[in-house]
C-alpha positions as CSV (number, residue, x, y, z in Angstrom):
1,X,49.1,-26.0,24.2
2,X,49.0,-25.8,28.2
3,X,44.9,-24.4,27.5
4,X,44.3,-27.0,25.3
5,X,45.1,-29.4,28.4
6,X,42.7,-28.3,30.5
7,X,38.5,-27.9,30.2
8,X,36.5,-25.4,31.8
9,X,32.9,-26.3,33.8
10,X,32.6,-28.9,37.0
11,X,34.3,-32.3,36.4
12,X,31.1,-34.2,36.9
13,X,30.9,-36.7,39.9
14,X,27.8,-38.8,40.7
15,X,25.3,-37.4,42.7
16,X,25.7,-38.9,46.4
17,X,22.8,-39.5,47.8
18,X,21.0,-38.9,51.1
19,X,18.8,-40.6,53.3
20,X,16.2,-38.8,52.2
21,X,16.2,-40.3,49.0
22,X,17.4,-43.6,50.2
23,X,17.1,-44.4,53.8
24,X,20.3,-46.4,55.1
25,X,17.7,-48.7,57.0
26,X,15.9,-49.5,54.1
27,X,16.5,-53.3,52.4
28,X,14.3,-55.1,49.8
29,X,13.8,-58.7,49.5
30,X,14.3,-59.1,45.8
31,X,11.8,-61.6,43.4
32,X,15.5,-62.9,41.8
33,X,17.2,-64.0,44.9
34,X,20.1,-61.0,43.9
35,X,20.8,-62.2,40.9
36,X,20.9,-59.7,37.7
37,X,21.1,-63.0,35.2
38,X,18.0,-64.6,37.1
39,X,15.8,-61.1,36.2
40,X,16.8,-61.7,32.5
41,X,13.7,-62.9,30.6
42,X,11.9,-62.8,34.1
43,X,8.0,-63.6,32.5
44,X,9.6,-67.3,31.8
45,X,9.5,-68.0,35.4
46,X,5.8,-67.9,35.6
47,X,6.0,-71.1,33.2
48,X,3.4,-70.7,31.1
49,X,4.4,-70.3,27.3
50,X,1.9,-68.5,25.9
51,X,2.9,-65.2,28.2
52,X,6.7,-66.0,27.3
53,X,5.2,-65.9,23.4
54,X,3.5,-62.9,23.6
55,X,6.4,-60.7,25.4
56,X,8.4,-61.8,22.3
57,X,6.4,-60.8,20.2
58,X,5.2,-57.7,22.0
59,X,9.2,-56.5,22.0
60,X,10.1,-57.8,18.7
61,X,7.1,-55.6,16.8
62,X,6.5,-52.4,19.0
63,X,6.1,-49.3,18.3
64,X,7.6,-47.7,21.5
65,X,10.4,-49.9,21.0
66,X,11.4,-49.3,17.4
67,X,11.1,-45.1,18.8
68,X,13.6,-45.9,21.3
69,X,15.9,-47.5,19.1
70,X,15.6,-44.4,16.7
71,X,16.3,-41.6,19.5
72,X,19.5,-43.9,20.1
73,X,21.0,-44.3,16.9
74,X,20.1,-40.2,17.1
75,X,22.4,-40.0,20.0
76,X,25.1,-42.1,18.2
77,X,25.1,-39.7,15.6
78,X,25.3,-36.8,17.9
79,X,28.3,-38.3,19.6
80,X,29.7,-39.0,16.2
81,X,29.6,-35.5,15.0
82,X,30.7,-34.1,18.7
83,X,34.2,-36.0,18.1
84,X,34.3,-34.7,14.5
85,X,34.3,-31.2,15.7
86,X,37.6,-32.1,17.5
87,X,39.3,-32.4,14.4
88,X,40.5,-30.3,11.2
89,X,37.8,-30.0,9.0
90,X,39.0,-30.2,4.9
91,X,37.2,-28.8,1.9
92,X,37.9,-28.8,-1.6
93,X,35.9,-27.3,-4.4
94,X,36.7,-27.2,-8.0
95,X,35.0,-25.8,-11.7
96,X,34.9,-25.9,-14.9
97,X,33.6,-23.3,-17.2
98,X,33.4,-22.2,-21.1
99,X,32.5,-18.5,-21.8
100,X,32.2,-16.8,-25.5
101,X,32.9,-13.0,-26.1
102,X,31.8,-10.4,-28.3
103,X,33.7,-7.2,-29.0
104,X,36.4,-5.8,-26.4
105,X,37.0,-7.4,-23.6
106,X,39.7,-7.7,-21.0
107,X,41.2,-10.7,-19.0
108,X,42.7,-10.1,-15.5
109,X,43.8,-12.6,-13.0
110,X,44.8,-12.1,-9.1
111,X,46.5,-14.6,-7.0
112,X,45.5,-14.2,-2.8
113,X,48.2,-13.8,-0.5
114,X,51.8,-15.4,-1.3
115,X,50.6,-16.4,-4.5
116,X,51.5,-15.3,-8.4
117,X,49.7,-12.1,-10.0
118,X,49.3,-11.9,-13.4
119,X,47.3,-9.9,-16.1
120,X,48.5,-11.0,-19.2
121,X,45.9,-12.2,-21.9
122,X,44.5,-8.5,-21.9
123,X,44.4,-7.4,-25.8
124,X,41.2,-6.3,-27.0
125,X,39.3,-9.8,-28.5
126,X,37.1,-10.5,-30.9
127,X,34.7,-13.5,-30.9
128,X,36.3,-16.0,-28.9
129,X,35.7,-19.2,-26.2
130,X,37.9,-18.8,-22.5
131,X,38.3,-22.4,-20.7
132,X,38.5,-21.7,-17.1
133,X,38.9,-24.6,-15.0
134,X,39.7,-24.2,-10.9
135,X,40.7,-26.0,-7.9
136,X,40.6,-25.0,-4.6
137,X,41.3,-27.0,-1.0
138,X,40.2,-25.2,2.1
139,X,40.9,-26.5,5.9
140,X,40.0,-25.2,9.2
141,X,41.0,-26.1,12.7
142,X,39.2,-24.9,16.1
143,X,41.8,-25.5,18.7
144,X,39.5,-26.3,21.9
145,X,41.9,-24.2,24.1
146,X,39.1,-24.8,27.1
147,X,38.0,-28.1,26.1
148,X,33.8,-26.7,25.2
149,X,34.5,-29.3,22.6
150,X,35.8,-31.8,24.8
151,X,32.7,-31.3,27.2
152,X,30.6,-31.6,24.1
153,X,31.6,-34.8,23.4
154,X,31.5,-35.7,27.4
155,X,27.6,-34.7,27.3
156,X,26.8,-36.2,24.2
157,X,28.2,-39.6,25.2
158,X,26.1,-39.5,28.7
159,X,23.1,-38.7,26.9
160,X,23.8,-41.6,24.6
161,X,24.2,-44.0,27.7
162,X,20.5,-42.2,28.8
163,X,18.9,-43.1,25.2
164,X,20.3,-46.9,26.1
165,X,19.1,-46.9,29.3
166,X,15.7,-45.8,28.0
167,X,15.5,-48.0,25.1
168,X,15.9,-50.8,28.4
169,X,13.2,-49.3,30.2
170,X,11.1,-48.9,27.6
171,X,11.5,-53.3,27.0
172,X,10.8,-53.1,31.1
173,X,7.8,-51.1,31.0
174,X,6.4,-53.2,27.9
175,X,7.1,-56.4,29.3
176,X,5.0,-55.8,32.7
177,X,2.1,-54.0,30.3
178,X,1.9,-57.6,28.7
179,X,2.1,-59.2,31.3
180,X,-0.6,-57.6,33.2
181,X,-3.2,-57.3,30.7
182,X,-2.5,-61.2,30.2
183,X,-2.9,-61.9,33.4
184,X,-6.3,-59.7,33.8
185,X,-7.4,-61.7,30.4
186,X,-6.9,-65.0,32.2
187,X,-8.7,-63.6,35.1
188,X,-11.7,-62.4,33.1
189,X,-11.6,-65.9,31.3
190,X,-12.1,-67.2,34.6
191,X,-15.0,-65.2,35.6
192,X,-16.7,-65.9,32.6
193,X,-16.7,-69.6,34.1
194,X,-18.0,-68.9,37.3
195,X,-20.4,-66.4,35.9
196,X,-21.5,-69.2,33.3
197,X,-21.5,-72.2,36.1
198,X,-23.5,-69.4,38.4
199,X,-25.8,-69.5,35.6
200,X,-26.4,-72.7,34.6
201,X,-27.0,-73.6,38.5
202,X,-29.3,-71.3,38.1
203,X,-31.1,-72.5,35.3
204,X,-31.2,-75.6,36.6
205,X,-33.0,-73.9,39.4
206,X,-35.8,-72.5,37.3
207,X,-36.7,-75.8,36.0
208,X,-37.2,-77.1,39.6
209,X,-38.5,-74.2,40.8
210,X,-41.1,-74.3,37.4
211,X,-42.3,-77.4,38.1
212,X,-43.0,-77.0,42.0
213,X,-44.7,-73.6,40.6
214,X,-47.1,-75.8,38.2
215,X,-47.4,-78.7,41.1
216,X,-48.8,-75.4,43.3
217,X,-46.6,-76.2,45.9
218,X,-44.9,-72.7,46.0
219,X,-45.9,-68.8,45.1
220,X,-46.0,-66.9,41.7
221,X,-43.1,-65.0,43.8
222,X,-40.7,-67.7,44.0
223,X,-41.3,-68.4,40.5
224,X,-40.4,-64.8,39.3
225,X,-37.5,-64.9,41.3
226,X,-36.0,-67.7,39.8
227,X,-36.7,-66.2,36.7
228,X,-35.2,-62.9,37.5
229,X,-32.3,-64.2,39.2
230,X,-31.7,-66.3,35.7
231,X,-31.9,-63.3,33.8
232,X,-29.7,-61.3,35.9
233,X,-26.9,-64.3,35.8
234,X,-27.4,-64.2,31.9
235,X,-26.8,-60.5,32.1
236,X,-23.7,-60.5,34.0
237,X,-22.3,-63.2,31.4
238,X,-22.7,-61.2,28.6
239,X,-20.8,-58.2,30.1
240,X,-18.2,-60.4,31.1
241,X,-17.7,-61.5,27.7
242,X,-18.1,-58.2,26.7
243,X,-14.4,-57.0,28.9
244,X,-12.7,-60.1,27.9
245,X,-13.1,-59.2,23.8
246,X,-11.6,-56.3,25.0
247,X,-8.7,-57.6,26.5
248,X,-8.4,-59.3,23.5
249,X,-8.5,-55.9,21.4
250,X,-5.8,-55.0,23.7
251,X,-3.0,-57.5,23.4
252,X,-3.8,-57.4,19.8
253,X,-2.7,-54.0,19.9
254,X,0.5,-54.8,22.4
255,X,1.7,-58.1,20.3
256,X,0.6,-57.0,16.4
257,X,-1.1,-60.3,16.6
258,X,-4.2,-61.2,14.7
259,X,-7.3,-62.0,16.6
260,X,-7.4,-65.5,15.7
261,X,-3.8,-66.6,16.3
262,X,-4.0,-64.7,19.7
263,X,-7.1,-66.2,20.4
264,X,-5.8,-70.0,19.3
265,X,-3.0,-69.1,21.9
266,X,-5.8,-68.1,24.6
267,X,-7.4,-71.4,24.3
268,X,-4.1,-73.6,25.4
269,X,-4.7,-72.9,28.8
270,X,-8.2,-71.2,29.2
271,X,-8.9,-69.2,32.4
272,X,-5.7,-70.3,33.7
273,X,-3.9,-67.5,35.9
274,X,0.0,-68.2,36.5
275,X,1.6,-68.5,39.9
276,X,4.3,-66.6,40.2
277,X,7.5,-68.2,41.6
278,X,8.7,-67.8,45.3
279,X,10.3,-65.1,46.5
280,X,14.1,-64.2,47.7
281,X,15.5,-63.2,50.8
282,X,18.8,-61.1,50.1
283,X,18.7,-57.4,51.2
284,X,20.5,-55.7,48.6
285,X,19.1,-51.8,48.3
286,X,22.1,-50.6,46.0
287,X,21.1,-53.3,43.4
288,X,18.0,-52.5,43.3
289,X,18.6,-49.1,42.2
290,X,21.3,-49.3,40.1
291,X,19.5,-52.1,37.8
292,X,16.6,-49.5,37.3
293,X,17.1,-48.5,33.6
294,X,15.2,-45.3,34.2
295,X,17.1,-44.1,37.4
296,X,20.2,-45.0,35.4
297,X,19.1,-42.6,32.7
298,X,18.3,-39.7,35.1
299,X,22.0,-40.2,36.3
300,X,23.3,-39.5,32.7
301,X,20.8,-36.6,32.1
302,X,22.9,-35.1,35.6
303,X,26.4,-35.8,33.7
304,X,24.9,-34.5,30.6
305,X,23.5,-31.3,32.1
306,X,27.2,-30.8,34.1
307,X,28.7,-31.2,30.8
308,X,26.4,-28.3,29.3
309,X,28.1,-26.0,31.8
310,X,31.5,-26.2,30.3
311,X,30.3,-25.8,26.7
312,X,28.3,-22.7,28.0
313,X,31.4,-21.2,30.0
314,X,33.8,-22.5,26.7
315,X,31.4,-19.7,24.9
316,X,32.8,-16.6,26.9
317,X,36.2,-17.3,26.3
318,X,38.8,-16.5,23.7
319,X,38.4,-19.2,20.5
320,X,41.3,-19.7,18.0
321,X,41.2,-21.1,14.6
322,X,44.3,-22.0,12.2
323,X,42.7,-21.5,8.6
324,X,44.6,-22.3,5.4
325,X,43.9,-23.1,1.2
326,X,45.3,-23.4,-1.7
327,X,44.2,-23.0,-4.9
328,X,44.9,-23.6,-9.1
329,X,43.2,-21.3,-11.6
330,X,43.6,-22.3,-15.6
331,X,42.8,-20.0,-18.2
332,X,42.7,-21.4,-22.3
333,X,41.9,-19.2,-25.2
334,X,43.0,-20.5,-28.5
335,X,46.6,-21.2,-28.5
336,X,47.2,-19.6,-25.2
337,X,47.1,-20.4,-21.4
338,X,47.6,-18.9,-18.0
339,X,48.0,-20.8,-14.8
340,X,47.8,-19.0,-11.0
341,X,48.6,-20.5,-8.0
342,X,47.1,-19.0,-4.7
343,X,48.1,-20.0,-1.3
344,X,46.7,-18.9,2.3
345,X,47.4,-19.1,5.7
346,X,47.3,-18.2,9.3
347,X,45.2,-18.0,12.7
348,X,42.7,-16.5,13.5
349,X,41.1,-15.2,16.9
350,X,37.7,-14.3,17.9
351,X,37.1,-12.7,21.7
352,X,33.7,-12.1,23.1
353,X,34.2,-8.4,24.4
354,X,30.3,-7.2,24.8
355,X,27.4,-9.5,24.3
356,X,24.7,-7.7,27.1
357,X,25.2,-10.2,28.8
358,X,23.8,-13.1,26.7
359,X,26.9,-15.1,27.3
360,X,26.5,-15.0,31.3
361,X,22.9,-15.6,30.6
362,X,24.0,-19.3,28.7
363,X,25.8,-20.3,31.9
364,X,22.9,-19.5,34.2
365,X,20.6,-21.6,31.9
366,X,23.4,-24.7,32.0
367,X,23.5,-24.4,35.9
368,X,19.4,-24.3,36.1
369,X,19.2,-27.1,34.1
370,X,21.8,-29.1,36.0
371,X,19.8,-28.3,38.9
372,X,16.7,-29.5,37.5
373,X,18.1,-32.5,35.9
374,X,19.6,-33.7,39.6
375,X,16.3,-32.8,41.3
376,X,14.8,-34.9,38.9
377,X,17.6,-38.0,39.9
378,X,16.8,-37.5,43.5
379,X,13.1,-37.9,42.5
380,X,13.7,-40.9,40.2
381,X,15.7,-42.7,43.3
382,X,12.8,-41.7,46.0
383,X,10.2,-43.4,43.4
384,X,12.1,-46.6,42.7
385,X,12.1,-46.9,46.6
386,X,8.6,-46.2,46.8
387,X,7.6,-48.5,43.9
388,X,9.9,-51.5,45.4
389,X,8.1,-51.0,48.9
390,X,4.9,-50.7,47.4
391,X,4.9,-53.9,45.4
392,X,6.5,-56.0,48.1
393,X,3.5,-55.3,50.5
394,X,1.2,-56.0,47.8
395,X,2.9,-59.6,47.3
396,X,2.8,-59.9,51.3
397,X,-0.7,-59.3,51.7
398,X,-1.5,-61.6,48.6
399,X,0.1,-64.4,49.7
400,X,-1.7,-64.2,52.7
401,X,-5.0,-64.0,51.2
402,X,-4.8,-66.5,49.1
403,X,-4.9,-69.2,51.4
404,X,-7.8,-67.8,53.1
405,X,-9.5,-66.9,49.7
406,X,-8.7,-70.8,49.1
407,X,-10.3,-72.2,51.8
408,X,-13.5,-69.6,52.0
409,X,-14.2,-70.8,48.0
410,X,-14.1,-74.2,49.0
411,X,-16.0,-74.5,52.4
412,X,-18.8,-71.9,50.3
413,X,-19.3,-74.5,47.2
414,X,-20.2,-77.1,50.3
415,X,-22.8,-75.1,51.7
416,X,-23.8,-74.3,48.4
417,X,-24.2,-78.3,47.3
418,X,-25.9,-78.7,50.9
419,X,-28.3,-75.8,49.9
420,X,-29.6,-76.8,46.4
421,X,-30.2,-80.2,48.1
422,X,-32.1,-79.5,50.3
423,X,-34.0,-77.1,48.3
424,X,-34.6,-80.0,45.9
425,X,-35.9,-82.1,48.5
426,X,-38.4,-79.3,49.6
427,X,-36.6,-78.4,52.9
428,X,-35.3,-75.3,51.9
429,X,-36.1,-72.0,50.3
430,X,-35.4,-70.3,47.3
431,X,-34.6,-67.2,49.3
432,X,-32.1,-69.3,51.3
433,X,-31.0,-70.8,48.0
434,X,-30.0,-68.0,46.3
435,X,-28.5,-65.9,49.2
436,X,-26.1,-68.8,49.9
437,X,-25.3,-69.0,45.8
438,X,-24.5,-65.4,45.9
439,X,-22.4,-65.7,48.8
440,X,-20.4,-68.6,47.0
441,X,-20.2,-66.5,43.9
442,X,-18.5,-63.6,46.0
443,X,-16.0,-66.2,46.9
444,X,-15.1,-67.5,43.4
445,X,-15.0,-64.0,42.4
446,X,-12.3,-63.2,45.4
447,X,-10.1,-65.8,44.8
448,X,-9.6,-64.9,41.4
449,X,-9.1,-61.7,41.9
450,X,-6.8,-62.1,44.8
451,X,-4.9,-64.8,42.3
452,X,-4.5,-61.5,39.9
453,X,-3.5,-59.3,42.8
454,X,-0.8,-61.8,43.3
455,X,0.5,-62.3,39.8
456,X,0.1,-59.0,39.6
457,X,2.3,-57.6,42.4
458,X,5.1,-60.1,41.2
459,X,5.0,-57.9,38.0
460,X,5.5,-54.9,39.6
461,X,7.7,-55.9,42.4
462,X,10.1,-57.6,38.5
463,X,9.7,-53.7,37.1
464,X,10.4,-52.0,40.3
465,X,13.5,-53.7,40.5
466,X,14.6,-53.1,37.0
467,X,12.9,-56.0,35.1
468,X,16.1,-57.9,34.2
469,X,17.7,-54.5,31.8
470,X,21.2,-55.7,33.0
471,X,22.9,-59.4,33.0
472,X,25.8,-60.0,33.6
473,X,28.5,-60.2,31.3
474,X,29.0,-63.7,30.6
475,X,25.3,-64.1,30.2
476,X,25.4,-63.1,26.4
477,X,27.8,-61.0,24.1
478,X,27.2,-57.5,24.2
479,X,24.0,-56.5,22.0
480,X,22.8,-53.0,21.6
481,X,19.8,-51.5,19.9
482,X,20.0,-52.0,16.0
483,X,19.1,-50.2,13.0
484,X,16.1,-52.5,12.1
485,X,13.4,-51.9,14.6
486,X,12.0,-54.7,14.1
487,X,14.2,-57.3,15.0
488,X,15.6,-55.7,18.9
489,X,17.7,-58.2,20.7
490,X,17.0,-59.2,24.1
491,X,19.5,-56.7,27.0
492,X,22.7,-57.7,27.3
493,X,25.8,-56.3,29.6
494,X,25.8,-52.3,29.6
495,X,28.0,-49.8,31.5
496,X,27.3,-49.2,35.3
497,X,25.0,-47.2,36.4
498,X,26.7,-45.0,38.9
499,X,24.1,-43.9,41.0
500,X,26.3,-42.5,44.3
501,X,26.5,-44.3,47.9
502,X,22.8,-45.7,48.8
503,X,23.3,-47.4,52.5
C-alpha cells in the first residue's frame, strides 16, 4: 500500500525558460491592445463581410480541421483506456453444448482449486445426448505499486491537451491562409483595373496617334509604337486575369465553395483591399507566448515525454497482480445431472531478473525523447519571438509606405493627365507620353501592393500572437472539438498554457 502511493520517473515541471529563448528586454506591441477576447474572431475587425464569410466557411468544411478533430477524440480515447487500466478488469464467459455418443464412453469432471471433484456418471453408455452448459467469471487486478499506470494516464492527458491545442492552431493557421489569399485576390482584382485603365489610355492613344499618322504629321515609328505598346498592355491584362482565376481556384479549394457563389461574393466589393484596424500599445511578452496554440502544444509533448520516463522505469520493477474466478459446470444425460463448482484465487508476481538490458534501453529512449521534445519547446518559443518581431516590422514599414505610396500615385496620374494633353495638342511626344504612363503605372502597381503588404503583415502579426485560440472565460461556455467534423465551434476557454517564466 505505501508503493502504491508513490510513482517512479521526474514529477514534471514546466520548462523555465532562458533569455536565449526569450530575451527579458524583449516586448511586443500587440494588434488586440492585450486583450485575448479582442483576438477572438479577429478577420471581423477588418470589416469587410465577405472575408468574415469565407473564414466560416473555410473552418466549418475543412479538411485539416475535421483531421484535427479526429486525432483528438483519438487522444480522448487513449486517456479513456489509460484510466481503465487503473481498475480491476472483469470477465465472464459461458456455453452451452449438446454431444451424442456411440459405444463406451466415460464421463469425468474436475473442479480447480477449492472447488468439488467428482467422477460419477462413468458407466459404460450406449447411444446417448450429454447437455453441458458452463459459466465462468474471471477478474484481474494490476496494483500500480510504482504508479507506470498513474504516469500513463499523466501522459496521455498532456498529449490530449497537445491534440486541443493543435486542433486551435490548426483554426489559426487556416484562418490567416484565407485571409491572405483573399487579400492577394483583391489585390489582383485591382491590378486587373489599372492594367485595363493602362490599356484603354492606351487605346485611346492609338486612335490619336492613327490619325496624326494618316494626317503625316508623325513617323511609321510612332505609329508602331503605339501599336506595340497596346498590344503589350493587352498582354499584361490577360495574364492578370489569368492569376486572379486562380486565386479563385484557390479559395474554392480553402472554403468548399462553388465558383459561382464565391465569385457572386467577389463582386460585392470588387478590387477592394481591407484596411486593417490600428494597432495597440501594451508590452506584454508572456501573453504572447502563452496564447500560441502551437507553443502550448510543444509544452504538453515536454509533460508527455516526462511522463514516458516513469512508465519506462515502472517496466523494470516488480508488478503484482490479484487474479481470481469462479465457475459452474452442468452436466444432463437422461434422467441424471451433475453440478461442479470451481473457485480460484490469489496474487501473482512477475520480476524482471534478466532482459540484456532491453529494459535500461526503454529508459534511455524515454529520456532522449524528453530531450528532444524540450529542445523542440525551446525552438517553438525562439520562433514565436521571431515571427512576432518579424511581422511587427513588416506593419511598421507598411504604414510608412503607404502614405508615400499614396501621394507618389496621385502626384504621377497629374503628370500623366498633363502629358496626354499635351501630347493631344501636338506639344509632346509619344516617347514622353508613354515613359510618363509607365511611370504612373509603377505607382498604381506600388500602392496596391504596399496596401497587401499591410493587410498582410496584420495577418501575420494576428497568427504570430496566437490568432485569438484562447478567450476568456466569460466570453462563451466551454466548447471543445466535436464528433461531427463538420460543424467545429468557434475556441472557447482552455487550460493554461504553462510555458515557464518569460521576462
Amino acid at each position: 500500500m505505501l508503493l502504491a502511493g508513490c510513482a517512479v520517473g521526474p514529477d514534471y515541471k514546466a520548462p523555465q525558460l532562458s533569455g536565449t529563448e526569450a530575451p527579458a528586454s524583449w516586448h511586443a506591441t500587440l494588434p488586440h491592445h492585450g486583450s485575448r477576447m479582442a483576438l477572438a474572431r479577429w478577420w471581423e475587425q477588418f470589416h469587410d463581410p465577405v472575408l468574415t464569410q469565407l473564414v466560416g466557411q473555410a473552418d466549418a468544411t475543412s479538411p485539416t480541421i475535421a483531421q484535427a478533430v479526429g486525432r483528438v477524440r483519438e487522444a480522448r480515447a487513449t486517456v479513456s483506456s489509460s484510466q481503465a487500466a487503473l481498475f480491476p478488469q472483469l470477465k465472464g464467459s459461458g456455453s452451452a453444448t449438446r454431444q451424442g455418443g456411440f459405444g463406451g464412453s466415460q464421463l469425468g469432471a474436475g473442479a480447480g482449486a477449492g472447488g468439488l471433484g467428482a467422477s460419477t456418471l462413468s458407466p459404460t453408455l450406449g447411444l446417448g445426448t450429454i447437455t453441458t452448459l458452463a459459466a465462468q467469471a474471471d477478474a484481474s487486478w494490476e496494483i500500480d505499486l510504482f504508479g507506470g499506470k498513474r504516469r500513463s494516464l499523466e501522459g496521455a492527458d498532456a498529449r490530449l491537451t497537445a491534440s486541443e491545442a493543435d486542433w486551435h492552431d490548426a483554426r489559426v493557421s487556416l484562418a490567416a491562409e484565407v485571409a491572405n489569399t483573399y487579400l492577394q485576390q483583391r489585390q489582383c482584382e485591382a491590378l486587373v483595373d489599372i492594367d485595363a485603365t493602362t490599356l484603354a489610355s492606351r487605346e485611346e492613344t492609338l486612335q490619336l496617334t492613327e490619325r496624326k499618322f494618316r494626317a503625316g504629321f508623325i513617323a511609321p515609328a510612332d505609329y508602331a509604337q503605339a501599336q506595340a505598346t497596346v498590344a503589350d498592355a493587352a498582354n499584361v491584362l490577360e495574364g492578370q486575369r489569368a492569376q486572379c482565376a486562380q486565386g479563385i481556384d484557390k479559395l474554392v479549394t480553402l472554403t468548399g465553395l462553388g465558383h459561382d457563389t464565391l465569385k457572386g461574393l467577389l463582386a460585392k466589393a470588387n478590387a477592394q483591399i481591407p484596411a486593417p484596424p490600428d494597432a495597440g500599445v501594451p508590452d506584454v511578452p508572456a501573453q504572447v507566448l502563452s496564447q500560441r496554440p502551437d507553443v502550448a502544444s510543444a509544452e504538453r509533448a515536454v509533460a508527455g515525454a516526462s511522463a514516458d520516463i516513469g512508465v519506462a522505469v515502472a517496466s523494470r520493477l516488480p508488478s503484482l497482480t490479484l487474479a481470481g474466478s469462479i465457475g459452474i459446470n452442468s452436466y444432463r444425460l437422461g434422467g441424471q445431472s451433475l453440478t461442479t463448482k470451481s473457485w480460484s484465487f490469489g496474487p501473482a508476481v512477475s520480476l524482471p531478473i534478466f532482459d540484456g538490458g532491453a529494459g535500461a534501453a526503454r529508459v534511455e529512449t524515454a529520456r532522449a525523447r524528453y530531450d528532444q521534445a524540450l529542445a523542440g519547446y525551446r525552438a517553438k518559443v525562439r520562433q514565436a519571438v521571431q515571427e512576432v518581431e518579424d511581422a511587427l516590422v513588416r506593419l511598421d514599414a507598411a504604414d510608412r509606405r503607404v502614405d508615400a505610396a499614396s501621394t507618389a500615385d496621385a502626384q504621377y496620374a497629374k503628370v500623366l493627365d498633363a502629358a496626354s494633353a499635351r501630347y493631344r495638342l501636338g506639344a509632346g511626344s509619344l516617347l514622353q507620353l508613354e515613359d510618363v504612363r509607365r511611370t504612373a503605372l509603377q505607382a498604381s502597381q506600388s500602392l496596391a501592393a504596399v496596401r497587401l503588404e499591410r493587410a498582410q503583415a496584420w495577418v501575420a502579426l494576428y497568427k504570430a500572437a496566437g490568432g485569438g485560440w484562447c478567450e476568456a472565460a466569460a466570453a462563451d461556455a466551454s466548447a471543445q472539438p466535436q464528433h461531427n467534423s463538420s460543424q467545429v465551434p468557434a475556441p472557447a476557454a482552455q487550460r493554461p498554457a504553462h510555458i515557464g517564466n518569460v521576462s
